[in-house]
C-alpha positions, 0 to 999 in steps of 0.5 A, spaced: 515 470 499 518 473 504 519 481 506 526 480 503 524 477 496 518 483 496 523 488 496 529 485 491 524 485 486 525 492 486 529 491 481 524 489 475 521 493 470 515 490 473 512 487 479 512 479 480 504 477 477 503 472 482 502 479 487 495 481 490 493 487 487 495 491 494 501 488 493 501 491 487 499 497 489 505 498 495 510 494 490 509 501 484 508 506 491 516 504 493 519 504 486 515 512 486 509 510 481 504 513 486 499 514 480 499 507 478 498 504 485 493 509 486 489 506 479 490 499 482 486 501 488 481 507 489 476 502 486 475 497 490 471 496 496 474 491 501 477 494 508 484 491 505 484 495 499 481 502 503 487 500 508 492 501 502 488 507 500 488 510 506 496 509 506 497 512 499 494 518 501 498 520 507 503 519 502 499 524 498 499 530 504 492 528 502 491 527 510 483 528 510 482 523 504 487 517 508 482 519 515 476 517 510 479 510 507 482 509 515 475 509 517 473 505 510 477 501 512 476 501 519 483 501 521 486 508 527 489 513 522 497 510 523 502 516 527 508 513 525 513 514 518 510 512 511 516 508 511 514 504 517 506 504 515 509 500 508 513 496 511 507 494 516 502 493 510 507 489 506 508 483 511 500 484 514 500 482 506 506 477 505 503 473 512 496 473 509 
């Protein structure tokens, strides 16, 4: 899937189901469910999770818990837009 297909299944009610759940998680972030990407998330324990954690909590305003799960993630705490850190997060994760 590429970053254009990703975005034009905004349209849906619905992500695609063959989505990873960080996917998931960005795909319900963009269409303004924060709470739901954030269910997807906060459980689990690997570094990509902890990444994708970290972003939604700068989208939060919550900027100490995203420099947590920054280094949970063991990732520098990103300096530019959320848009652009979702835009980044979505292709590291479509390129695999």
């Amino acid at each position: 899937m590429t970053f254009e297909d990703f975005k034009q299944t905004f349209s849906g009610e619905l992500p695609p189901q063959n989505l990873s759940v960080h996917l998931q998680a960005l795909w319900y972030d963009a269409k303004g469910d924060w709470q739901t990407a954030h269910n997807l998330i906060d459980h689990l324990e690997d570094r990509t999770s902890a990444h994708v954690h970290a972003y939604l909590h700068r989208v939060e305003g919550d900027l100490w818990n995203a420099g947590y799960w920054y280094n949970r993630a063991k990732q520098p705490e990103y300096q530019g837009t959320l848009q652009a850190e979702w835009e980044s997060l979505v292709q590291m994760l479509l390129e695999g």
